[in-house]
N, C-alpha and C positions, 0 to 999 in steps of 0.2 A: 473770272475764275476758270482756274486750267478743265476741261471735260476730260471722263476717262481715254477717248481716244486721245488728245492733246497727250498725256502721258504714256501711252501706251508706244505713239512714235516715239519719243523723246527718251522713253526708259527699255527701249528693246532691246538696248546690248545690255542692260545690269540684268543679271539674275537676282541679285540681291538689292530691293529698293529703298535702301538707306545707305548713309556712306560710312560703312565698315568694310571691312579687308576680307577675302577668302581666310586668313589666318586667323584675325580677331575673331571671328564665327566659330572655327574649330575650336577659338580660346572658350568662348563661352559653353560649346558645348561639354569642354572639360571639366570648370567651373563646375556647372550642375551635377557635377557625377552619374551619370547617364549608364544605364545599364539596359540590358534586353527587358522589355516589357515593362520599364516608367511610362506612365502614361503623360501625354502634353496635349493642352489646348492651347493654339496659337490664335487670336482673337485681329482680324484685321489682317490676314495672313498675305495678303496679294499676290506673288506667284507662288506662294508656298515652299521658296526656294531652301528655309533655316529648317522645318520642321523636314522635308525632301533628304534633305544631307544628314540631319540628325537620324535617321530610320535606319538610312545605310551603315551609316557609321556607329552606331549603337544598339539596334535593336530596339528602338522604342516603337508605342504605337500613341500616333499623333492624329488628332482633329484638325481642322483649320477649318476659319470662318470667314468671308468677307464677302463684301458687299457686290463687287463688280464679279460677274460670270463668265466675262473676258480673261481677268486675271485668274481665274481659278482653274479656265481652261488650261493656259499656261501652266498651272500647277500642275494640272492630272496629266498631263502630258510628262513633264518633270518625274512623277512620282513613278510613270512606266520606264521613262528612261535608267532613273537607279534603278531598277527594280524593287519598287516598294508600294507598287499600289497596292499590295495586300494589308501596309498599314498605315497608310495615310488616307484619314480619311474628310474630304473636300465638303465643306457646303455652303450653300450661297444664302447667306442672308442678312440681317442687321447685327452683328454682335451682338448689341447692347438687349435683345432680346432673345437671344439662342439658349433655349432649353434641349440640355446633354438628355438622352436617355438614362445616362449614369454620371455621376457627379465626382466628387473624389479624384479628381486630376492630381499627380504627384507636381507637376511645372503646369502654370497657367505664365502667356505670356500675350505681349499688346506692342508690338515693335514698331515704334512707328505712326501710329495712328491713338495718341490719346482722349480725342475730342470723342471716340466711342462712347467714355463714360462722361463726357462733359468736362474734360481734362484730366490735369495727371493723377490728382487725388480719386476723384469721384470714380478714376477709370481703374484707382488699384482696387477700392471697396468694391466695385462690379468684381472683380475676376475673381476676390475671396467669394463669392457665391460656386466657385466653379473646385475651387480647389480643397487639399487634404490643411487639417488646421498646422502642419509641421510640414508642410511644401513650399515650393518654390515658386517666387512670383517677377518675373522680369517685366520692367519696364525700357523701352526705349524713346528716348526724347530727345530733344535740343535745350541746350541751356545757353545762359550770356556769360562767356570766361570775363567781365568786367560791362559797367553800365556803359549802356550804348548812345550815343544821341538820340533826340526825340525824334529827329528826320528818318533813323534808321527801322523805326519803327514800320510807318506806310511803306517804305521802299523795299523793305523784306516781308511784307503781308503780313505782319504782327502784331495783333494787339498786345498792348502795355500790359504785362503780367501772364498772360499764358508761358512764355517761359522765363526762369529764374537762373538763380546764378546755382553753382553745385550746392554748396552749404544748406540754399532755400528746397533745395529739391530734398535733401536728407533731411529739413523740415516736415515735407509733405511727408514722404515717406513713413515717420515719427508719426502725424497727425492721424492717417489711416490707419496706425496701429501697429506699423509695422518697423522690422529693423533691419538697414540698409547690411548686408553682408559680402557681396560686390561689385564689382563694376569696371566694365570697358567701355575706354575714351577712345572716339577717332582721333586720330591726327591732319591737320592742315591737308596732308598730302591724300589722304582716303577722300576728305571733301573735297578736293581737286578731282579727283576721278570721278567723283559720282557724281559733281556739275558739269564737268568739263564733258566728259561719255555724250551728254545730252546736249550739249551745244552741238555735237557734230553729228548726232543721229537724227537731230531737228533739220540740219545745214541739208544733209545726205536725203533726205526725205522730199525734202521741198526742191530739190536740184531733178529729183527722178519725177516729182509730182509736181509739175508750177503749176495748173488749174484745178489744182486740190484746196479748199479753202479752210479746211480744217486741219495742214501744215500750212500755210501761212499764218492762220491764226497763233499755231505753236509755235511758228518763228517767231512772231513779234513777241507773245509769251515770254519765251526764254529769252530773247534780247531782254526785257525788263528784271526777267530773273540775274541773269549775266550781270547785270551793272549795279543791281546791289547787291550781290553775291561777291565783285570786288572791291562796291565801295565800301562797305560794311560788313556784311555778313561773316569774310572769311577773317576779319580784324574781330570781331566781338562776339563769336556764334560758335557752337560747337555740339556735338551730338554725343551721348553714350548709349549704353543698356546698363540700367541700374537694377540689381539684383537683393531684391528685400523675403525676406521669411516674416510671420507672423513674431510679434513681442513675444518670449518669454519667461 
């Protein structure tokens, strides 16, 4: 399993650590109708790059939570550059156990990281702990646009059933009570960037470090990544943020 530094070489050129677009980002920010002073909790935030942009661009005041103190450094450094450290506010710890001093979040979001609550359902019911009962609740994941072989499973690090097809995902979504209202899909070519970025931040790393054994180990990593990310992944696998509010 990749260690945070493993990823840390490998994702240094993405500010954004899923494969969405500088554009699709701004889409989502429009989406939520975002105004000065919505409040957001980002759960899993890693460099805090969404909520960073959404501050500047809207006036919001945003939390972030995650686990790695590396990544969040990254963030607060981020958050001085827009000039938004005044409302973003960084903290390290487990998600799945972060008690807000004030609760009532207008956006609770989890981009990226659904195993916080035990996957994608358990991890919508966590975040309505955090949010207003008529807020906003994004989820970002990976789905299978069609069943994949069995082989594709081990070779893309996935267990059978953590992710589903769209339909199943609007299932879950249903099941936690809630109703899907929207959603942006990557395209082919977004997951091109944001594996491809990392095969050569890995390459570029290990060329400057060869008795570094923690880029060697990310090389061989991403070689493993790399080859089922062609043989499979970019045939059967696809990522969105799917954007659900409470039932009704």
């Amino acid at each position: 399993m990749a260690t945070i530094e493993m990823h840390l070489i490998a994702e240094r050129s993405l500010r954004i650590m899923n494969p969405i677009s500088d554009t699709k980002l701004t889409l989502v920010g429009q989406l939520c109708q975002l105004e000065a002073g919505t409040r957001w909790l980002d759960l899993g935030c890693g460099k805090a790059e969404m909520i960073c942009r959404f501050a500047q661009a809207h006036g919001i005041h945003a939390v972030g939570v995650d686990y790695f103190q590396e990544l969040l450094d990254i963030g607060q450094q981020r958050a001085v550059e827009l000039g938004v450290a005044d409302r973003v506010t960084l903290v390290q710890g487990d998600a799945a156990a972060y008690q807000p001093e004030t609760g009532d979040f207008d956006v609770v979001s989890c981009i990226g990281a659904p195993w916080i609550g035990g996957g994608f359902g358990g991890t919508l019911e966590l975040m309505q702990r955090f949010g207003k009962p008529d807020g906003l609740y994004l989820m970002g994941d990976a789905y299978w646009t069609e069943t994949p072989p069995d082989e594709a499973y081990s070779a893309w690090n996935k267990q059978p059933g953590a992710q589903v097809t769209l339909v199943e995902t609007l299932d879950r979504i249903a099941s936690a009570g809630m109703e899907l209202v929207e959603m942006v899909l990557s395209t082919p070519d977004e997951w091109d960037r944001f594996e491809a970025a990392q095969w050569m931040a890995v390459h570029d790393h290990l060329r400057t470090h060869p008795d570094d054994e923690t880029a060697r180990a990310a090389h061989a990593w991403k070689a493993e990544q790399q080859r089922a990310y062609l043989q499979y992944a970019r045939h059967y696998f696809n990522w969105g943020i799917f954007v659900a509010r409470p039932k009704i």
